[in-house]
Backbone as ProteinMPNN parsed JSONL, in Angstrom:
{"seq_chain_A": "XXXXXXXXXXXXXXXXXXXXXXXXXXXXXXXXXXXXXXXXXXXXXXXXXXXXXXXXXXXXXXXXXXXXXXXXX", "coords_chain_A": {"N_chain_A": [[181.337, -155.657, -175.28], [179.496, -158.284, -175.584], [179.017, -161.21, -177.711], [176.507, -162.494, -179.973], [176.986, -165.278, -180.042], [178.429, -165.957, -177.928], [176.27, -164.835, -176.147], [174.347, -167.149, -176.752], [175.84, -169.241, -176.048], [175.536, -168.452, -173.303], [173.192, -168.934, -172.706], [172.535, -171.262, -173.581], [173.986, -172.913, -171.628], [172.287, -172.608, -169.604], [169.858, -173.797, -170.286], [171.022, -175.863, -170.421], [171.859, -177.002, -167.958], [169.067, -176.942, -166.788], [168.083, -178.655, -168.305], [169.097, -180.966, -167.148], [167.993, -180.864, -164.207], [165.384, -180.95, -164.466], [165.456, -183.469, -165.759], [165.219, -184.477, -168.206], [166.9, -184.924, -171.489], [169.197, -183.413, -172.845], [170.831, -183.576, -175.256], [168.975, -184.579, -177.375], [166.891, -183.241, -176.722], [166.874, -181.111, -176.818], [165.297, -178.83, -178.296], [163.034, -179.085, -176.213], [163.953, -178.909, -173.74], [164.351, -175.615, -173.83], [162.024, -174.408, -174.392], [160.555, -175.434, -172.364], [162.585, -174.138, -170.271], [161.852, -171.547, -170.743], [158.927, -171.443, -170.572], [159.25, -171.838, -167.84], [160.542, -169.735, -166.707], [158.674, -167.666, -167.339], [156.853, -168.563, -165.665], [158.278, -167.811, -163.202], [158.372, -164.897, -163.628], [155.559, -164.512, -162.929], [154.951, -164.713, -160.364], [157.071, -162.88, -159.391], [155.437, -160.848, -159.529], [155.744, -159.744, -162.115], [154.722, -158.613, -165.634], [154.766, -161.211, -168.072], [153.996, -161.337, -170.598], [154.74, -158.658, -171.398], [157.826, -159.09, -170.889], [158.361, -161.11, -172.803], [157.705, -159.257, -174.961], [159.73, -157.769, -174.813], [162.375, -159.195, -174.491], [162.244, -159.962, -177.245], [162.487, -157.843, -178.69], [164.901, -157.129, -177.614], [166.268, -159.258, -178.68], [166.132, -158.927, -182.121], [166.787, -156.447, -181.859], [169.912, -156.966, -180.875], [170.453, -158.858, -182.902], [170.343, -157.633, -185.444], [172.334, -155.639, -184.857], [174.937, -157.347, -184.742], [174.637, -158.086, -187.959], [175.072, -155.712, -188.659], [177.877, -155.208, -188.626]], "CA_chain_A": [[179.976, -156.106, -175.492], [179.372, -159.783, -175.925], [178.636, -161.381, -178.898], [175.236, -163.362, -179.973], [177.113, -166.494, -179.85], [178.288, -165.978, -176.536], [174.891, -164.765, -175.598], [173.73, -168.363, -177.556], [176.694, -170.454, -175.272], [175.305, -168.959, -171.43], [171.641, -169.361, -172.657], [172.895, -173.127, -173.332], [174.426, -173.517, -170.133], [171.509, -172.177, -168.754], [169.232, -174.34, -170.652], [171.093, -177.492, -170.261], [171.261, -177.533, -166.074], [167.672, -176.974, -166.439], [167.475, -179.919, -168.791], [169.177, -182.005, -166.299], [167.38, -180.84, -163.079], [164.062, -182.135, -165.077], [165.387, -185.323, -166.489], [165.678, -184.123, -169.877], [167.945, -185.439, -172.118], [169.515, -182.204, -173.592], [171.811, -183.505, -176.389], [167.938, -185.449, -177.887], [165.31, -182.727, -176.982], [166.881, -179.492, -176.52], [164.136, -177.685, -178.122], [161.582, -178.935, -174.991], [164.759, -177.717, -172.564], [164.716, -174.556, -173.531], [160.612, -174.162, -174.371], [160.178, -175.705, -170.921], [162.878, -173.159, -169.252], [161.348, -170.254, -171.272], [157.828, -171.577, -169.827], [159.385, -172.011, -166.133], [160.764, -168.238, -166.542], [157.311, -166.403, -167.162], [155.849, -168.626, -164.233], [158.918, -167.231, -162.342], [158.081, -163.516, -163.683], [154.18, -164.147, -162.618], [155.72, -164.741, -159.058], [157.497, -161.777, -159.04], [154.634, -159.85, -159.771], [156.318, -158.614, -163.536], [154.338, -159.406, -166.633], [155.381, -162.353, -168.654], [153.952, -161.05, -172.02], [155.795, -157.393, -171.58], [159.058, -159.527, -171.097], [157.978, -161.687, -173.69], [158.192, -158.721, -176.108], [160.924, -157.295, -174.435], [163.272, -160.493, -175.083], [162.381, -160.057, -178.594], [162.948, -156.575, -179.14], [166.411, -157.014, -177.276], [166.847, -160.743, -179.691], [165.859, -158.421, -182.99], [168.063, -155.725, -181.797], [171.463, -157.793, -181.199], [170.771, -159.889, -184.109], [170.437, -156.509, -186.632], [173.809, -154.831, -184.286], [175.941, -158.326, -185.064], [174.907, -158.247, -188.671], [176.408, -154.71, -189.528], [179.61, -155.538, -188.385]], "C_chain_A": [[180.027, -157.568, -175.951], [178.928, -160.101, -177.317], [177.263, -162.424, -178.867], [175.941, -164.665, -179.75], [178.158, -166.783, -178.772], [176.97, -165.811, -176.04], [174.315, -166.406, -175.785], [174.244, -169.694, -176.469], [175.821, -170.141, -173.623], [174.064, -169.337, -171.769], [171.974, -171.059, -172.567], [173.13, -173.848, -172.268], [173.494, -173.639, -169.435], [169.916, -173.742, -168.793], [169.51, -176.124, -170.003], [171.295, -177.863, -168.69], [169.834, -177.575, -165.738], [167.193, -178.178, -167.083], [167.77, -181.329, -167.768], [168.537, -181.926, -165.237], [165.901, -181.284, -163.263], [163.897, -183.201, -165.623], [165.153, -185.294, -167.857], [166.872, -184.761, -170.12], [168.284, -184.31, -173.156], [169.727, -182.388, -175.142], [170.372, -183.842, -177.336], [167.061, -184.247, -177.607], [166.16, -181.472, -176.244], [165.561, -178.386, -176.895], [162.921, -177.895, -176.834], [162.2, -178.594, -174.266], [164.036, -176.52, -172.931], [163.36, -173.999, -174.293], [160.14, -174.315, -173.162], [160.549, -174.962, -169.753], [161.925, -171.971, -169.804], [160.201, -170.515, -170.213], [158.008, -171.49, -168.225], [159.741, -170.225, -165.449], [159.611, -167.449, -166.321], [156.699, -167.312, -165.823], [156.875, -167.882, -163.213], [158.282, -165.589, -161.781], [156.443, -163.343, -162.955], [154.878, -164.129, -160.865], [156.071, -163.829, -158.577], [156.916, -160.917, -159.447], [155.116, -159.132, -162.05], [154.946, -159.52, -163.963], [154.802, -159.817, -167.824], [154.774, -161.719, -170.185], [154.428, -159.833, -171.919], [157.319, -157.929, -171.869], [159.104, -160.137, -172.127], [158.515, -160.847, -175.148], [159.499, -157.819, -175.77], [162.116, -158.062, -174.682], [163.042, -159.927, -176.481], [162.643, -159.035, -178.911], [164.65, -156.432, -178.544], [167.091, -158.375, -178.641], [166.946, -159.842, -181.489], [166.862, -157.556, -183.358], [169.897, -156.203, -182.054], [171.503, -158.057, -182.458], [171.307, -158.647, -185.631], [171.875, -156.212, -186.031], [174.6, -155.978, -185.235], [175.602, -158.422, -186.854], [175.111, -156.812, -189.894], [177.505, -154.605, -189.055], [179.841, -156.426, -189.182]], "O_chain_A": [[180.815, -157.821, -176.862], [178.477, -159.199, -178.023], [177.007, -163.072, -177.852], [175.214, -165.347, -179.027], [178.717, -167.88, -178.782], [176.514, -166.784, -175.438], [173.798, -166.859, -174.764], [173.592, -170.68, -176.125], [175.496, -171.057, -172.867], [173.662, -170.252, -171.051], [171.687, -171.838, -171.659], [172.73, -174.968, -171.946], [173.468, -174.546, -168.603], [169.316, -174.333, -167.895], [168.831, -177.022, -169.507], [170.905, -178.947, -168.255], [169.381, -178.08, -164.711], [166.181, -178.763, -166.697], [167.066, -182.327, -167.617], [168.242, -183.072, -164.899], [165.283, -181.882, -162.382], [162.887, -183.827, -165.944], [164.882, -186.308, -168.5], [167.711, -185.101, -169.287], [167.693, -184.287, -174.235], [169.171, -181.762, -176.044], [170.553, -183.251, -178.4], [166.227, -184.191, -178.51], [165.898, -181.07, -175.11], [165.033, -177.519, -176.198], [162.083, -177.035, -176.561], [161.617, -177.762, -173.572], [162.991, -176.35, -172.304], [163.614, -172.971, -174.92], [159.34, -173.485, -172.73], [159.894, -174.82, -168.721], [161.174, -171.515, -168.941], [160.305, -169.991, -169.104], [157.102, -171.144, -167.467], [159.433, -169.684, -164.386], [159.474, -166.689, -165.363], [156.071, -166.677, -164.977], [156.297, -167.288, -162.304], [157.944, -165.132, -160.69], [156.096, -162.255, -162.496], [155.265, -163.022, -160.491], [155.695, -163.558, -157.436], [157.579, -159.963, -159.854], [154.655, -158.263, -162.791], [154.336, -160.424, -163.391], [155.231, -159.003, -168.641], [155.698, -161.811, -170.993], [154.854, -159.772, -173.072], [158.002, -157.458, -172.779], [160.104, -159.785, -172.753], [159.251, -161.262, -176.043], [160.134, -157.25, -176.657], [163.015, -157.386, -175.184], [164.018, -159.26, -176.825], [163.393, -159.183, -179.876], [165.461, -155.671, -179.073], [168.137, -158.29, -179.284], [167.938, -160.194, -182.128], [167.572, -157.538, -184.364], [170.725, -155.935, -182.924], [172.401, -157.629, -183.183], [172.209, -158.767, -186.46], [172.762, -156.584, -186.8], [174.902, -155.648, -186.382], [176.578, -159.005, -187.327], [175.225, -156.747, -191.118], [178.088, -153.536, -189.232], [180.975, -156.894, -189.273]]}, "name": "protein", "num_of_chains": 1, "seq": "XXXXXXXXXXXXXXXXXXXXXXXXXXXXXXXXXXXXXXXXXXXXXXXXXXXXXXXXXXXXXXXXXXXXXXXXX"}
Protein backbone atom coordinates (compact mmCIF):
# COMPACT_ATOMS: atom_id res chain seq x y z
CA UNK A 1 0.00 0.00 0.00
CA UNK A 2 1.57 3.33 -0.72
CA UNK A 3 2.22 5.81 1.59
CA UNK A 4 0.64 9.56 1.85
CA UNK A 5 3.89 10.92 0.88
CA UNK A 6 4.14 8.94 -2.06
CA UNK A 7 0.55 9.64 -2.76
CA UNK A 8 1.81 13.64 -2.03
CA UNK A 9 5.11 12.98 -4.69
CA UNK A 10 2.64 11.54 -7.97
CA UNK A 11 0.00 14.24 -7.10
CA UNK A 12 3.18 16.67 -7.53
CA UNK A 13 4.25 15.23 -10.62
CA UNK A 14 0.92 15.44 -11.67
CA UNK A 15 0.47 18.93 -10.63
CA UNK A 16 3.68 20.24 -11.85
CA UNK A 17 3.30 19.02 -15.85
CA UNK A 18 0.07 20.70 -15.51
CA UNK A 19 1.83 23.76 -14.16
CA UNK A 20 4.05 23.74 -17.08
CA UNK A 21 1.51 22.95 -19.89
CA UNK A 22 -0.26 26.38 -18.54
CA UNK A 23 2.76 28.51 -18.08
CA UNK A 24 2.79 28.35 -14.48
CA UNK A 25 5.67 28.72 -12.63
CA UNK A 26 5.39 25.72 -10.18
CA UNK A 27 8.36 26.22 -7.79
CA UNK A 28 6.42 30.32 -7.14
CA UNK A 29 2.64 29.42 -7.31
CA UNK A 30 2.11 25.89 -6.70
CA UNK A 31 -0.94 26.45 -4.77
CA UNK A 32 -2.78 28.00 -8.25
CA UNK A 33 -1.13 24.60 -10.04
CA UNK A 34 -2.77 22.42 -8.17
CA UNK A 35 -6.27 24.65 -7.46
CA UNK A 36 -6.23 25.14 -11.23
CA UNK A 37 -5.61 21.18 -11.92
CA UNK A 38 -8.20 20.33 -9.20
CA UNK A 39 -10.58 22.93 -11.14
CA UNK A 40 -9.53 21.38 -14.71
CA UNK A 41 -10.41 17.77 -13.12
CA UNK A 42 -14.18 18.45 -12.15
CA UNK A 43 -14.56 20.20 -15.68
CA UNK A 44 -13.03 16.86 -16.91
CA UNK A 45 -15.58 14.80 -14.56
CA UNK A 46 -18.60 17.19 -15.95
CA UNK A 47 -17.46 15.81 -19.45
CA UNK A 48 -17.62 12.49 -18.48
CA UNK A 49 -20.95 12.79 -17.35
CA UNK A 50 -19.74 11.92 -13.31
CA UNK A 51 -20.54 14.50 -10.70
CA UNK A 52 -17.80 16.78 -9.61
CA UNK A 53 -19.26 17.49 -6.08
CA UNK A 54 -19.80 13.48 -5.31
CA UNK A 55 -15.99 13.18 -6.25
CA UNK A 56 -15.37 16.19 -4.48
CA UNK A 57 -16.50 14.42 -1.28
CA UNK A 58 -15.24 11.32 -2.30
CA UNK A 59 -11.46 12.68 -2.53
CA UNK A 60 -11.98 13.80 0.90
CA UNK A 61 -13.35 10.92 2.49
CA UNK A 62 -10.49 8.80 0.76
CA UNK A 63 -7.77 12.14 1.96
CA UNK A 64 -9.43 11.79 5.75
CA UNK A 65 -9.24 8.12 5.53
CA UNK A 66 -5.37 7.66 4.51
CA UNK A 67 -4.42 10.49 6.61
CA UNK A 68 -6.22 8.73 10.02
CA UNK A 69 -4.65 4.89 8.45
CA UNK A 70 -0.88 6.63 8.25
CA UNK A 71 -1.30 8.15 11.66
CA UNK A 72 -1.89 4.78 13.61
CA UNK A 73 1.06 3.32 12.43
Amino acid sequence: MPTNDERAAWAGECARVYADLTGLDYDCEVDIAISDLMASLLHLADRQGLCPETLITRAQMHYEHESREEEAT
